[in-house]
NUVEX-514079 format. One record per residue (C-alpha): residue in one letter; x, y, z. Coordinates in nm, 2 decimals, m for minus. Example, Ala and Ser with C-alpha at 12.3 -4.5 7.8 and 13.67 -1.06 7.14 Angstrom:
! residues 2
a/1.23/m0.45/0.78
s/1.37/m0.11/0.71
This chain:
! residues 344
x/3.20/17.03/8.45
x/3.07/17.34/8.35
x/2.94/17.56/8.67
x/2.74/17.85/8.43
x/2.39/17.95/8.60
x/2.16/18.18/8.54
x/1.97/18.34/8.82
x/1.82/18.65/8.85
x/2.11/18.87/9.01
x/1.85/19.00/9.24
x/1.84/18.69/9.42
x/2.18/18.56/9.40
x/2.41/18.91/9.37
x/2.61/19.04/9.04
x/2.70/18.80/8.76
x/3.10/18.75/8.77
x/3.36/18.52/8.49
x/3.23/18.18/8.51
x/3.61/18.04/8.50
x/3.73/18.27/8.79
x/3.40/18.10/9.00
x/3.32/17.78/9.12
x/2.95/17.76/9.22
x/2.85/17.66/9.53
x/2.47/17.52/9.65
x/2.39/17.50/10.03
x/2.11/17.28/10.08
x/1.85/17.44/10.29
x/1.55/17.26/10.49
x/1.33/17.35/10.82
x/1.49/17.27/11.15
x/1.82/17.31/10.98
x/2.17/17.36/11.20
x/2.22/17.72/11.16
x/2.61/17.71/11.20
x/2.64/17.44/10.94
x/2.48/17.69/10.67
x/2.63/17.97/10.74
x/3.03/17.83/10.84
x/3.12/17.78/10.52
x/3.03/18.11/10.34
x/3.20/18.31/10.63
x/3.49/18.10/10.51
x/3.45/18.19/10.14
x/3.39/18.52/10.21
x/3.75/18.56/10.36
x/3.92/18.42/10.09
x/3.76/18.69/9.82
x/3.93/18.97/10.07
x/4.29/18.76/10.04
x/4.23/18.75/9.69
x/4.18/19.10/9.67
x/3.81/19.08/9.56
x/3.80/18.83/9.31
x/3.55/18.59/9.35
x/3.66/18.28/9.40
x/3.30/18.14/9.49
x/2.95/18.22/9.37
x/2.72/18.07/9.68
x/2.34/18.01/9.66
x/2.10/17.87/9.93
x/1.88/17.68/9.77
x/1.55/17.50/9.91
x/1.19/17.37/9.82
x/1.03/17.71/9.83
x/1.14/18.04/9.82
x/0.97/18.13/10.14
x/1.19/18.16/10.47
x/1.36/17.86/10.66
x/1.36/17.85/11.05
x/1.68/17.68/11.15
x/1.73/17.52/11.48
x/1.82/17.85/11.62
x/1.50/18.01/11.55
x/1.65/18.23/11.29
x/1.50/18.23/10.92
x/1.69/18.21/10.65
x/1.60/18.34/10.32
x/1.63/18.08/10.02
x/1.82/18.29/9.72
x/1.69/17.95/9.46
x/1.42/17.66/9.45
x/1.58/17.29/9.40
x/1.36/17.31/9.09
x/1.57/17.61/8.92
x/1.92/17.47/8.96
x/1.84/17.09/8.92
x/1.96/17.05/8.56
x/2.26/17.30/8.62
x/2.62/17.23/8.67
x/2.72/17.29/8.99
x/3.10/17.28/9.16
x/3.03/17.20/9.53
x/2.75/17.09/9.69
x/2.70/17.17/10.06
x/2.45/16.98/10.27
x/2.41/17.02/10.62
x/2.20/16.86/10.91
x/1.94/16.88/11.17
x/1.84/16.67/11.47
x/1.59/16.61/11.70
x/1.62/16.55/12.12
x/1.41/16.31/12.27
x/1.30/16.30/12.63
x/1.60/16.10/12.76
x/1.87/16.35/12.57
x/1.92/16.12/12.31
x/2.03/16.32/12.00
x/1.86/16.13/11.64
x/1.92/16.28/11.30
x/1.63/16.38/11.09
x/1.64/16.30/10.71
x/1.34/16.41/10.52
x/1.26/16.20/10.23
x/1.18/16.49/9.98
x/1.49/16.67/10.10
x/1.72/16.31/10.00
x/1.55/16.31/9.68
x/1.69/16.65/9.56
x/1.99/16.59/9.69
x/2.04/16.27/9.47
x/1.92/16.47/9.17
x/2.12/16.78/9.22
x/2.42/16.56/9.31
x/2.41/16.43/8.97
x/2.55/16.77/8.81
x/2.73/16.82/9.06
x/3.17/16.80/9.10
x/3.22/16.81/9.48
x/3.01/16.67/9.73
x/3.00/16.77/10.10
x/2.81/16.76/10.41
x/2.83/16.92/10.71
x/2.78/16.74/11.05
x/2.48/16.52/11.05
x/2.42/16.61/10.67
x/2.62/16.29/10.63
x/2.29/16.10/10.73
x/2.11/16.33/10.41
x/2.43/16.20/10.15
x/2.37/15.83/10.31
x/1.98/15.80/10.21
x/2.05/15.95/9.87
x/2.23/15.65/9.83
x/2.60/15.91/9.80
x/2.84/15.73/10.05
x/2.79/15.34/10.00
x/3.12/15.15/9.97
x/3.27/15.55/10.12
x/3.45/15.60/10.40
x/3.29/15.90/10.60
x/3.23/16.06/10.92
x/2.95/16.26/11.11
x/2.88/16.42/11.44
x/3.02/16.16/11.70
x/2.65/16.14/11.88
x/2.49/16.01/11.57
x/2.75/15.84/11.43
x/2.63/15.45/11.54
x/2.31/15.57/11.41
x/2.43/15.64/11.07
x/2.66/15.33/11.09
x/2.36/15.13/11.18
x/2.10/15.25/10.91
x/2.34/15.26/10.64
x/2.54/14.92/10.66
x/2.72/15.02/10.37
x/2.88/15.30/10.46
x/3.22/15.29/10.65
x/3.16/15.52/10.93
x/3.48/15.66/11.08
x/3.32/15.92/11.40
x/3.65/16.04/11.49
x/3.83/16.26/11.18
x/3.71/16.64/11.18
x/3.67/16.55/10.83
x/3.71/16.29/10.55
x/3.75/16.28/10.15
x/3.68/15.99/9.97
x/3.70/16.10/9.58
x/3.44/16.34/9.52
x/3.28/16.33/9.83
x/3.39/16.49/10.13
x/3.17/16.48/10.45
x/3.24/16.66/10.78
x/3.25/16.64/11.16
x/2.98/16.85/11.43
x/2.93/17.20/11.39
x/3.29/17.45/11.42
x/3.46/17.12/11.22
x/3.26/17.30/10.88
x/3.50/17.59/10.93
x/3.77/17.30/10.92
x/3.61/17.13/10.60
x/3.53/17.52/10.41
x/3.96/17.55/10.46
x/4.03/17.25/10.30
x/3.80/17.28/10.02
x/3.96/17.64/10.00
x/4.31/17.48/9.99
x/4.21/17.19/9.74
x/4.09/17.48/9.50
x/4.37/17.72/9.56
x/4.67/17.60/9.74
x/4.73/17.57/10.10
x/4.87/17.92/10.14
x/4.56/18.07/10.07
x/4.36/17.86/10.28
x/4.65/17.93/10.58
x/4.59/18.29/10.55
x/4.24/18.23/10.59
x/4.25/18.06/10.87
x/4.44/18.34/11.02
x/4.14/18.59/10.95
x/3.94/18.32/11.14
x/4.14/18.36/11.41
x/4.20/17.99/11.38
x/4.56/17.86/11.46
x/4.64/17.73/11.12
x/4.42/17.47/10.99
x/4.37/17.11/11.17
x/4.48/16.82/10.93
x/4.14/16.57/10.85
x/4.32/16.31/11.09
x/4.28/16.54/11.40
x/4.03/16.37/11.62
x/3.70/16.52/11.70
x/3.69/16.47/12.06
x/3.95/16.36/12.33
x/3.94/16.03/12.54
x/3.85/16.27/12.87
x/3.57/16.37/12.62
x/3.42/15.97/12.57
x/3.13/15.88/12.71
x/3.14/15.78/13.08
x/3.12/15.38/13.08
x/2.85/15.21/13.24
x/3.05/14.97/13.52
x/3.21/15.15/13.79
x/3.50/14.88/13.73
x/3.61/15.02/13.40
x/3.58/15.33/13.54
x/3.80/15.28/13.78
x/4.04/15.15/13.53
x/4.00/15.44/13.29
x/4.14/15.64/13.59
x/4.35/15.41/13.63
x/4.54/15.39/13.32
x/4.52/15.79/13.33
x/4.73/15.76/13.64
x/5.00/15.56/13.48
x/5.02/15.61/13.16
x/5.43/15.62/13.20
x/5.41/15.27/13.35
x/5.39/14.95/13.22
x/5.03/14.90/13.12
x/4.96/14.61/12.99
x/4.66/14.38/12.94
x/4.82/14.13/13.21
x/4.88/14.44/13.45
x/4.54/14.56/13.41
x/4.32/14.24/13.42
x/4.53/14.20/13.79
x/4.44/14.54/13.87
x/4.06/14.43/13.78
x/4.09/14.11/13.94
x/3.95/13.92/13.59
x/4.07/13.67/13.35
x/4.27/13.87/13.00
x/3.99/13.76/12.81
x/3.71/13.89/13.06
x/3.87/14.23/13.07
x/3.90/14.22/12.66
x/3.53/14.16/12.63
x/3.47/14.46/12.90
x/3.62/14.71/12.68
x/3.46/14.61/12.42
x/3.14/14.61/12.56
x/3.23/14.95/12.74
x/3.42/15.13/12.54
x/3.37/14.96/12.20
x/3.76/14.91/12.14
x/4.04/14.70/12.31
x/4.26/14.76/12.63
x/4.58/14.83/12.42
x/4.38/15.11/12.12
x/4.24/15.27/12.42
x/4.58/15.29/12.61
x/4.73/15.45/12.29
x/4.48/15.64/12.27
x/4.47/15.81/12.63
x/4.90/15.79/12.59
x/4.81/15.99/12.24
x/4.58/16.24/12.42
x/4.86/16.32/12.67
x/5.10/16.39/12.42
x/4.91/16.61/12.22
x/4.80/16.85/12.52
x/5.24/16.83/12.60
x/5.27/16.93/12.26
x/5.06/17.21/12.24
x/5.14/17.36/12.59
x/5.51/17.30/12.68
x/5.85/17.30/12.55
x/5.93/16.97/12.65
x/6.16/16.82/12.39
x/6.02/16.47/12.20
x/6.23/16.25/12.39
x/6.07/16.37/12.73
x/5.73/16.40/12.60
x/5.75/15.99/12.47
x/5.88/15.91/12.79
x/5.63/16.13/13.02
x/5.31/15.97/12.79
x/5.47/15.58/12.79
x/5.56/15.57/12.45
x/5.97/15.60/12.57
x/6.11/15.62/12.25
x/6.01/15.93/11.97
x/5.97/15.61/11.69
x/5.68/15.47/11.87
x/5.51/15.81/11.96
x/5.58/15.94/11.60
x/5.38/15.57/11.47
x/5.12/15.61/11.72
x/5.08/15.98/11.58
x/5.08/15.87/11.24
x/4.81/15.58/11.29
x/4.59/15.81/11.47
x/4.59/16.14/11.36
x/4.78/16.10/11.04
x/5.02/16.32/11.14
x/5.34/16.36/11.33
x/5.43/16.48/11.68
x/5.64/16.78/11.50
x/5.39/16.85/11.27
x/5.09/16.84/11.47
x/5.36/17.13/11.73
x/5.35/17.32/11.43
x/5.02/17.35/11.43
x/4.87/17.37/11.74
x/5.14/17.49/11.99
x/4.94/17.76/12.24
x/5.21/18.04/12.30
């Protein structure tokens, strides 16, 4: 698709080779997250210094008007296009972030203005690569962009956007997710992950690496990292799973079974199942492999311990079952995740 667009260079900066640049809109709104617009430029910006200048990206912020946009953090943006002036022109990657409102209680909602969905449907249209950043997600979903998709969002809206939009397949824990031309993103420091992928999609994984350097980012985390740790969840509401939360956390070398921890609970298997479920919203054994999981990645990125110790010390006991658990989780490998994220 061809990404040629002519804009006064006044607003958007000097004219560069339309092959050496892919085109890049950020979708700008009131009440907009402030990190979520301006994350991925920083990102783009770095690469053109490892690529000695060139101009890899050409990035516009385009909204409604050309007057300025509060964000959420009180500081206005200034619009370099309208929707209007880019709406029947070819654009490589579309970036569209969130916003959200707080009620009373704390309760976090995403906000999706009708007449912002409707431009991002129709500048969608010309557009190769769609993204969203955070609770943009909830933006992509109105305009109709993720049905039959896997995606993810901001874990604290996540049932919301599972709920209004049936038929998307909402996935709250990956930092980020592609599903063919559409690629959406987890909360907030997660668009710096997203920005490095797209970066290493366009140009290799090298490039994006170094980047990631300049951001003073330890490499780049692979989409299958998980947004949040299980010390992270929510607390549950029963003071019984609670105390079997700690409990598993106190044993996780043990045994742990669903037999050994309906005992421990004094209930029937079944009655403890439908606890966690109603809890927790997954089953006794996911959220054992996930606590076992959550171990093992904090040995791996803070000791030397070898594989073997670490499996035994989490209660996977064998490196084959840790590297499965690894691979069904994070979609990674103990190893490779060590690579990684190993704090010297």
């Amino acid at each position: 698709m061809s990404c040629n667009l002519q804009i006064p260079t006044s607003r958007i900066g000097r004219s560069a080779v339309a092959t050496l640049e892919r085109f890049v809109v950020i979708v700008l709104f009131d009440r907009v997250d402030l990190l979520d617009v301006t994350g991925p430029p920083e990102v783009f910006a770095l690469l053109r210094r490892e690529m000695n200048g060139e101009n890899a990206y050409r990035v516009a912020l385009a909204a409604a008007t050309l007057d300025p946009v509060t964000t959420s953090a009180g500081v206005r943006v200034l619009p370099d296009v309208t929707f209007a002036e880019i709406a029947d022109r070819g654009i490589d990657t579309l970036v569209v972030p969130g916003s959200v409102e707080t009620d009373g209680d704390g309760r976090v909602r995403a906000l999706s203005d009708p007449a912002v969905v409707d431009w991002v449907r129709r500048l969608a249209a010309n557009t190769r690569r769609v993204t969203s950043v955070c609770v943009g997600a909830h933006l992509l979903a109105a305009a109709g962009l993720l049905d039959g998709k896997r995606a993810t969002t901001h874990w604290s809206t996540a049932p919301q956007l599972a709920a209004e939009h049936p038929a998307v397949q909402v996935d709250a824990d990956p930092i980020f997710i592609r599903d063919e031309n559409v690629w959406t993103g987890a909360g907030l420091t997660a668009c710096l992950d997203l920005a490095l992928a797209l970066v290493a999609d366009d140009f290799g994984d090298a490039l994006a690496l170094r980047v990631a350097r300049q951001l003073v980012m330890f490499l780049k985390r692979p989409s299958g990292q998980s947004q949040f740790s299980v010390s992270l969840e929510p607390i549950s509401t029963t003071r019984r799973i609670d105390e079997l939360r700690h409990y598993i956390t106190r044993n996780l070398a043990g045994r742990l079974t669903v037999a050994d921890l309906a005992a421990q609970a004094h209930v029937s298997e079944r009655q403890l199942t439908r606890i966690f479920k109603t809890d927790l919203g997954t089953t006794p054994a996911a959220y054992i492999e996930s606590a076992r999981v959550e171990f093992a990645r904090h040995q791996l990125e803070t000791t030397d311990n070898t594989l073997e110790r670490v499996a035994t010390q989490c209660g996977f006991h064998t490196t084959d079952t840790l590297t499965r658990a690894f691979r069904r989780t994070l979609d990674t490998t103990p190893t490779e995740y060590r690579n990684r994220f190993r704090i010297n």
